[in-house]
Structures are given as C-alpha cells and as structure tokens.
VMD Tcl script that draws the C-alpha trace (Angstrom):
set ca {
  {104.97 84.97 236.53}
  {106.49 81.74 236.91}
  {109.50 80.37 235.64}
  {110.45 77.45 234.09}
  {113.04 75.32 232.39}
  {113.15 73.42 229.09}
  {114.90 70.47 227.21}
  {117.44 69.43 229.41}
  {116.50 65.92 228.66}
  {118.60 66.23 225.89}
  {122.09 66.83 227.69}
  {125.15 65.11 226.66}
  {125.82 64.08 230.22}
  {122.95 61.94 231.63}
  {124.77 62.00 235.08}
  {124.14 65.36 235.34}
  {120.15 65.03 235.28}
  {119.35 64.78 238.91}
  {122.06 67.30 240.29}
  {120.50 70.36 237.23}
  {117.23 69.31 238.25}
  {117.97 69.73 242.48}
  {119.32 72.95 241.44}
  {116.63 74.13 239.45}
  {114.18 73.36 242.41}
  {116.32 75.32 244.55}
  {116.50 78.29 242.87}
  {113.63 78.43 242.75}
  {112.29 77.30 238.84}
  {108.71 76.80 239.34}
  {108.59 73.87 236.51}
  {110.81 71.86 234.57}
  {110.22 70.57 230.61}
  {111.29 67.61 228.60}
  {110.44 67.71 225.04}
  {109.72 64.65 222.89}
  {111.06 63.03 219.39}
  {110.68 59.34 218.79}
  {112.86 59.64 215.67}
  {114.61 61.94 213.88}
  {115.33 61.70 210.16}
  {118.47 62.12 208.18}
  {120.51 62.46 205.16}
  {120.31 66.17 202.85}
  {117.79 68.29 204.36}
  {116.88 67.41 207.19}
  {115.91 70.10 209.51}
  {117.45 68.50 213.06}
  {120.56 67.01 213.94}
  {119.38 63.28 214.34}
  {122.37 63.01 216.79}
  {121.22 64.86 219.34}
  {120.35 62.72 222.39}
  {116.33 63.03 223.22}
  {115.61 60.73 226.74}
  {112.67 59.84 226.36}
  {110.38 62.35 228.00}
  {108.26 60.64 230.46}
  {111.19 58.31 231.31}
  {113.48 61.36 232.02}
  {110.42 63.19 234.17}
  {110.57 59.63 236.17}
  {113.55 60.56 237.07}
  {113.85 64.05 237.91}
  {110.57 63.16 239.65}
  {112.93 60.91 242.11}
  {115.16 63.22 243.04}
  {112.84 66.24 243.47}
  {109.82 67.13 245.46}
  {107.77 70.38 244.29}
  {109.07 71.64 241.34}
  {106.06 71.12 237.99}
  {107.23 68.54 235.40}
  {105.77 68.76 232.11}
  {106.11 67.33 228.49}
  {106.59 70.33 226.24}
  {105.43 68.47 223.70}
  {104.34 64.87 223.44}
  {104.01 64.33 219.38}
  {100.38 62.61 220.62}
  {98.87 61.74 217.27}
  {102.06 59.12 217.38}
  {101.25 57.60 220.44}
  {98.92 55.06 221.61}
  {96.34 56.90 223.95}
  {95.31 54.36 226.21}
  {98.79 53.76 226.90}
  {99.74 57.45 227.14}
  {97.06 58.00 229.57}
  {98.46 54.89 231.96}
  {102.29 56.74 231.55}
  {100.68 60.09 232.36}
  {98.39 58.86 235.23}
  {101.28 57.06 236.62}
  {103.79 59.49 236.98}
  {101.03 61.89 237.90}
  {100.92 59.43 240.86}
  {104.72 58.65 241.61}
  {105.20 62.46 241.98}
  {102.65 63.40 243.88}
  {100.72 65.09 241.46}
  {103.37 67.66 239.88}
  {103.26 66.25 236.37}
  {101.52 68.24 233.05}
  {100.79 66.50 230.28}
  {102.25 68.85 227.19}
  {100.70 67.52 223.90}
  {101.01 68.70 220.16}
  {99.96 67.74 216.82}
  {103.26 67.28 215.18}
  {104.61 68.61 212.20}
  {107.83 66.28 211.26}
  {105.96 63.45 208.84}
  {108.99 61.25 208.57}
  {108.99 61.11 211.86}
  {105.47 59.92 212.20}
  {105.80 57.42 208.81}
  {108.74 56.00 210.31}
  {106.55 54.90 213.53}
  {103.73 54.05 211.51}
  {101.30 57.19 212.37}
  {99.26 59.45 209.50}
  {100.29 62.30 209.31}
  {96.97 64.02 207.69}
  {94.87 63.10 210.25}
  {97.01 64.29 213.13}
  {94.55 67.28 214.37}
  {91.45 64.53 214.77}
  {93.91 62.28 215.69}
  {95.14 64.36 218.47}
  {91.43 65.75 219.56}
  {89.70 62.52 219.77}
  {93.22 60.98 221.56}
  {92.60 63.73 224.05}
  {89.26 62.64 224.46}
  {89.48 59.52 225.09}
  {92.33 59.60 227.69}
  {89.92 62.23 229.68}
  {87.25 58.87 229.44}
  {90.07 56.91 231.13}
  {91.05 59.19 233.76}
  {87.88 60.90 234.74}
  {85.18 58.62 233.64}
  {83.04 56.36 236.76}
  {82.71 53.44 233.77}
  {85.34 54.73 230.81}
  {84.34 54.44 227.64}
  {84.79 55.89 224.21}
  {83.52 55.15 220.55}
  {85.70 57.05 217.78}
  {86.67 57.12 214.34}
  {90.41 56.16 215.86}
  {90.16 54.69 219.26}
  {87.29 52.19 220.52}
  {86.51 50.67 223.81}
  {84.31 50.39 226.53}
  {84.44 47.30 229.39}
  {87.83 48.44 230.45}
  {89.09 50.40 233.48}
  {92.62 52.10 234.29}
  {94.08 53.02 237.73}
  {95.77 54.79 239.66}
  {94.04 57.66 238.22}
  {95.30 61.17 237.82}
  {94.83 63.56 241.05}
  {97.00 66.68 239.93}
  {97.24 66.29 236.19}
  {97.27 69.25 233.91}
  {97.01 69.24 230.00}
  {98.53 72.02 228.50}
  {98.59 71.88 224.19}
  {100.85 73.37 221.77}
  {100.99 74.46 218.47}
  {99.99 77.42 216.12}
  {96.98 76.79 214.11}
  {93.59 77.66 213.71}
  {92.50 73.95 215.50}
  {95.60 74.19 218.24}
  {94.15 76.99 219.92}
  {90.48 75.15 219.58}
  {92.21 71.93 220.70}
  {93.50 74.60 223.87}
  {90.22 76.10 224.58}
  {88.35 72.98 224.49}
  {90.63 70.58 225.95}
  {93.52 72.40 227.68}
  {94.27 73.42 230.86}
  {96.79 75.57 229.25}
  {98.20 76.53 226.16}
  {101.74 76.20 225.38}
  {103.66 78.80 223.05}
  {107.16 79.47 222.01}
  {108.55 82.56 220.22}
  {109.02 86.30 220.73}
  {106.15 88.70 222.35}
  {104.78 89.31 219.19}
  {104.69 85.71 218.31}
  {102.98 85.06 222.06}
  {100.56 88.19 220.63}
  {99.32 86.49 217.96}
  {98.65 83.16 219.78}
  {96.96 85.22 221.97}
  {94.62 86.83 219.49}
  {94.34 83.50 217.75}
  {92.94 81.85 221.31}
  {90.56 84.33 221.65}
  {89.23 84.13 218.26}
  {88.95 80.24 219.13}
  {86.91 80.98 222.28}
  {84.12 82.15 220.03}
  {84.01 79.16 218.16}
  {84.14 76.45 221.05}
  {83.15 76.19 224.65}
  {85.70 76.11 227.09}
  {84.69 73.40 229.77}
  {83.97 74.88 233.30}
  {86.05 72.23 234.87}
  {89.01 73.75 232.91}
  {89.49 77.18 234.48}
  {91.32 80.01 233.54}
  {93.36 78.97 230.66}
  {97.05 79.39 231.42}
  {99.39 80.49 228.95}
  {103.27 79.66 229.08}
  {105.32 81.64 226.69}
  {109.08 79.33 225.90}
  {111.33 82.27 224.03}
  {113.76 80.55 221.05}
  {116.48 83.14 222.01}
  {117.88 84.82 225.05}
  {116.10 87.43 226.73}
  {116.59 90.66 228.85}
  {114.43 91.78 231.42}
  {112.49 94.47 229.08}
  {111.72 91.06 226.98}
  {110.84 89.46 230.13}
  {108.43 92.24 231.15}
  {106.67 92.75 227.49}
  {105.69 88.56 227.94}
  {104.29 89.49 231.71}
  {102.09 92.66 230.10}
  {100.71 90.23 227.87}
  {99.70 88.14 230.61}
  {101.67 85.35 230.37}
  {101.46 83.19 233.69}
  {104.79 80.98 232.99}
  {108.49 81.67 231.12}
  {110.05 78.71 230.56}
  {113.72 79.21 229.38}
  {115.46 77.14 226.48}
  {119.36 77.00 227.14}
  {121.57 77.28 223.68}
  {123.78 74.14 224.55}
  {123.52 71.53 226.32}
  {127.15 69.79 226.17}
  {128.26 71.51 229.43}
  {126.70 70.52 233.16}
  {128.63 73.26 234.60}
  {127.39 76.06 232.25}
  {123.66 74.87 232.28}
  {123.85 75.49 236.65}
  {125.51 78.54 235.77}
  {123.07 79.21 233.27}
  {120.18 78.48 236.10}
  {121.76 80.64 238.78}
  {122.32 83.54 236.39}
  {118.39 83.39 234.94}
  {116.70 82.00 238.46}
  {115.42 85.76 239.07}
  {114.61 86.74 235.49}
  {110.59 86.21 235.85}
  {109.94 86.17 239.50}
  {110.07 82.75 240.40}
  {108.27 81.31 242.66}
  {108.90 77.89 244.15}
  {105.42 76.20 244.66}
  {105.65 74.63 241.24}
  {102.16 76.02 240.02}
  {101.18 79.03 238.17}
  {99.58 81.76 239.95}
}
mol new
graphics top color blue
foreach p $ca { graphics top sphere $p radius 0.5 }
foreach p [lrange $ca 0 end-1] q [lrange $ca 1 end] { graphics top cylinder $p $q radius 0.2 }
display resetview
C-alpha cells in the first residue's frame, strides 16, 4: 500500500513548500495532494474558515513539481463542474508534461453552492456537469481530431498539445453517480473517512459496476482511502484488508513547518511506502 500526503497547499508558511515536499519524497511518500477551493463563504454558518490559505492547486503542484522528481502529484479534489474544461484539460496536460508524467487529475462534483454561485457555476447540474466535463477533456487529450457535442461544452475544429503521457483521473465523492462517474471514467476512485466509511464506498462501487461499463483502457480501478483523523497501525491494516492500494494522510495543522517534517518522519513507515510514486 502506498502512502501519500494531503493539503499542505494550505500551510501558513509558503516558504516551506519545496523543503516539506523534498522531504516527503525522501521518506519515501509515494504521492503528494493539494486540494482545491476557489472561494470560501462567510458570515454565521458557514462551515469553513474562509481564512484559511488554499494555493491554488495546480499552481502549488507546479511547484512542488520543480523541486521534486518521482514522487505522484495529484488534485484531491478539483471542484470540476466550476471550471472551464477545455482549459482544465490544457492545465492538466501541461503539468502532466512539466513533470514528467507524475501528475493525477483528482476531480469531484462539489457540494459548497455558494461557492459555485459566487463563480458563476449551477450547482444542480454539477453531476452532468462534471460527467460530460470529463468527457470532453478525454476528446482533447486522447482524440486523433478532438471533438465533442454536449448539452454544456461544444466544439470540434480545435486541437490542444502537449498532450497527456502519464495522466491519471482519479474521482471523488459519495453518491450513487460518483462511484458511476469512477467506474466509467476513473482511473481511480478517491475516498476519505474511516474503514467502514472506505466499506461502504466500496460496496457502493461495486454496485455501480453493474450498472456501467468500465472502459478496458482504464484498468484495475485504484482506490485511495484519505482518513479525517489520526490513525494507528491496526487502522492502517483494516484499510489494507479492504484492499486499499493508497493512504494518503491529512495533518491536523498546518501553522508549523517544523511539526509537519516531524509529522512526515514520524508517519513515513505507517503504510509501507514505497518510493516509485505509483500504486502497486
């Protein structure tokens, strides 16, 4: 199982980026994940601190991809629905390129609608949104002569490169149409939560690989597993007996450089990690 490391692109000290991200490499992390708000609202009741500092995803991943060579970096998740596609897939194929292949392309539906009202998405068609998104990009990237005729995204007579050579897509969520969005369009499927909540994604996948057909170009579908809270190694060992291929640990602050590489050191061995950067 491999291990991974998520949301440090929300540290309070930027400088620290590329020395947490050498280290993680180091030791050993097999990938590393940024995760993704545009916006965040506030006043009474809102359910995030619109304080905290989010880089950018893809801009942070730039950068850790300059100062690393093998470790994975991956979105965990892009809000795509949000996001023009066309654009997304030239961002995606182009760090795809400037790393040498190592990036995966995280994507969700989103669930925060003032967040998507305040940057002018709908948020009731997300799912299609997010489906047909996904299926257009794939035109762009894989496509001899791209092209693509939707309810939300037209074009044809158009061409994109570089394209992708290592790209992975990799979807999140917990819904009936996430784990068909994962079947049908993911590489991987990206979950967060305790064993049982990994369980029931589980059971929910499998109930969606009766109802749609799981490309052959797709392969095994990989499953990461990101726990909320800290975990033990008997926590560590009930996610590997469910057959989760990747572990990506969350740290609980992120105000202090020197406790995150402590943090690193003192998990690097938790899930076997291997340093090739890919799941086995």
């Amino acid at each position: 199982m491999e291990l991974g490391v998520q949301g440090l692109n929300s540290i309070t000290r930027f400088d620290a980026t590329s020395r947490l991200a050498r280290l993680a490499e180091d030791l050993g992390y097999g990938s590393w994940w940024a995760h993704d708000h545009v916006v965040l609202p506030t006043g009474e009741g809102a359910q995030l601190d619109a304080r905290t500092p989010i880089v950018d995803p893809l801009v942070h991943l730039a950068h850790v991809a300059a100062v690393t060579s093998r470790i994975a970096l991956g979105t965990a998740v892009i809000i795509l629905p949000q996001r023009n596609p066309l654009v997304l897939a030239k961002q995606a194929a182009s760090l795809d390129a400037l790393s040498g292949g190592r990036f995966v392309l995280g994507v969700g539906a989103g669930w925060l609608a003032a967040e998507m009202t305040a940057v002018g998405a709908t948020f009731t068609d997300r799912g299609s949104r997010t489906d047909e998104y996904l299926d257009a990009m794939a035109s762009l990237w894989d496509a001899p002569a791209p092209e693509f005729h939707g309810r939300h995204v037209d074009f044809a007579g158009v061409d994109a490169h570089p394209r992708p050579t290592g790209l992975r897509v990799v979807v999140g969520g917990r819904s009936a149409g996430a784990y068909r969005r994962a079947v049908s369009r993911g590489h991987g499927f990206y979950g967060n939560g305790t064993p049982d909540d990994i369980a029931g994604d589980l059971a929910g996948l499998r109930r969606a690989a009766g109802e749609v057909e799981r490309p052959g170009r797709l392969g095994e579908l990989e499953i990461t597993a990101m726990p909320l809270e800290p975990v033990d190694a008997g926590a560590v060992d009930r996610y590997r007996q469910l057959g989760v291929h990747r572990l990506v640990l969350r740290p609980q602050a992120f105000d202090d450089p020197d406790g995150l590489a402590r943090y690193l050191e003192r998990n690097a061995t938790l899930a076997d990690a291997t340093p090739a950067g890919r799941v086995r």
